[in-house]
C-alpha positions in Angstrom: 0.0 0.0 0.0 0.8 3.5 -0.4 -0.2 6.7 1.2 -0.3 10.4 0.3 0.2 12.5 4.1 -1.8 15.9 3.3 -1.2 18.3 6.1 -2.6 21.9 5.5 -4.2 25.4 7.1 -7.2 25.9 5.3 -7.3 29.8 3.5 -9.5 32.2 6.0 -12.7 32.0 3.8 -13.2 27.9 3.6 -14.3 26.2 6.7 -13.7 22.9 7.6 -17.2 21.6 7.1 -17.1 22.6 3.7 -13.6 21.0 3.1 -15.2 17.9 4.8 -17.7 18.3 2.1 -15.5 18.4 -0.7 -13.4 16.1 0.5 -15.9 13.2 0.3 -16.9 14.6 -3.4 -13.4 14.6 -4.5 -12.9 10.6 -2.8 -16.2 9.0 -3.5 -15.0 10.3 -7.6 -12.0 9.3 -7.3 -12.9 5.5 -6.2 -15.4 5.7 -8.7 -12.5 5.6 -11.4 -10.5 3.1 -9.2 -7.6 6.0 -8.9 -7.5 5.5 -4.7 -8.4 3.0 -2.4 -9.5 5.4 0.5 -9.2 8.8 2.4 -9.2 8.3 6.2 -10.6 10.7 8.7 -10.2 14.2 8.4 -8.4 15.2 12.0 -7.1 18.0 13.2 -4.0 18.6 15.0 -3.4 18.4 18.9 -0.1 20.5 19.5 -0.5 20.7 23.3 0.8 17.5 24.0 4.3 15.9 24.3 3.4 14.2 21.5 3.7 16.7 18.8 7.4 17.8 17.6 6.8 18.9 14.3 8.0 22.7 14.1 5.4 23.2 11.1 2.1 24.9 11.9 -0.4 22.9 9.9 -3.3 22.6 11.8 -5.5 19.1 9.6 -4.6 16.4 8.5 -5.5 13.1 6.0 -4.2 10.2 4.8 -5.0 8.9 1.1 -4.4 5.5 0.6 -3.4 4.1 -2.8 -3.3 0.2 -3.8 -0.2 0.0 -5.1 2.6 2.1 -7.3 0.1 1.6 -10.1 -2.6 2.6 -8.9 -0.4 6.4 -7.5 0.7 6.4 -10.9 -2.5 6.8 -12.6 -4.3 8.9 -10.4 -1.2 11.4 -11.0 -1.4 11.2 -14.9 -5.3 11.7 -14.6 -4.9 14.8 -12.0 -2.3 16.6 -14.4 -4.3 15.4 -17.6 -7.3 17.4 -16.7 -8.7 19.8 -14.3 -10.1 18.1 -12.5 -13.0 20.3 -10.9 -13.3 18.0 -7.6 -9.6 18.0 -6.7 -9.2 22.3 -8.0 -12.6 22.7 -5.4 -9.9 20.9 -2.6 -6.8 23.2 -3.6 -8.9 26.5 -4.0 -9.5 26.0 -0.1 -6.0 25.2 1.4 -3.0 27.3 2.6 0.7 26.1 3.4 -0.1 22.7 2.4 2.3 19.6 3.0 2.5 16.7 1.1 4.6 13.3 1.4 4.1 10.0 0.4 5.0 6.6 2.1 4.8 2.8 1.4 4.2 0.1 3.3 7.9 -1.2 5.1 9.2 -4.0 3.4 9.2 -7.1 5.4 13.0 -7.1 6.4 12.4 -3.5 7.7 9.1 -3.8 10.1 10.9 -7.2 11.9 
């Protein structure tokens, strides 16, 4: 498996409700065309614990998960073939957005 970390600050005039909102519209489309498996909760961030050491200031949080390198691949190619109206609706409404992307360990590395 494969997952895309998006940590953002949404842009003063969205609300999280309504990135909630397009956030299901943009994942119920996107499984539609088999380009993702899931989006997990949408959570937002608790920096008064112990527990948080990142130094960024991004205050929600998801996790995108994607079959396999395949399966990344074409969602990519089919997000930069078109605009995409659902994913630009997502974008319009975040500020200082972060973005990584992880794999599952390989076997030697999670003993």
């Amino acid at each position: 498996m494969r997952y895309m970390f998006s940590t953002f600050n949404l842009r003063p005039e969205a609300s999280i409700e309504d990135f909630g909102r397009a956030l299901e519209t943009f994942a119920r489309h996107m499984r539609a065309l088999d380009l993702i498996e899931s989006t997990g909760a949408l959570t937002s961030r608790c920096d008064d614990s112990i527990l948080d050491t990142d130094e960024r200031r991004q205050r929600f949080c998801f996790v995108t998960t994607f079959r396999d390198a395949d399966q990344s691949r074409r969602a990519i190619e089919h997000l930069t073939a078109q605009r995409e109206q659902s994913h630009h609706a997502l974008h319009a409404m975040l500020a200082d957005a972060v973005f990584s992307f992880w794999e599952d360990a390989p076997a030697r590395c999670a003993q």
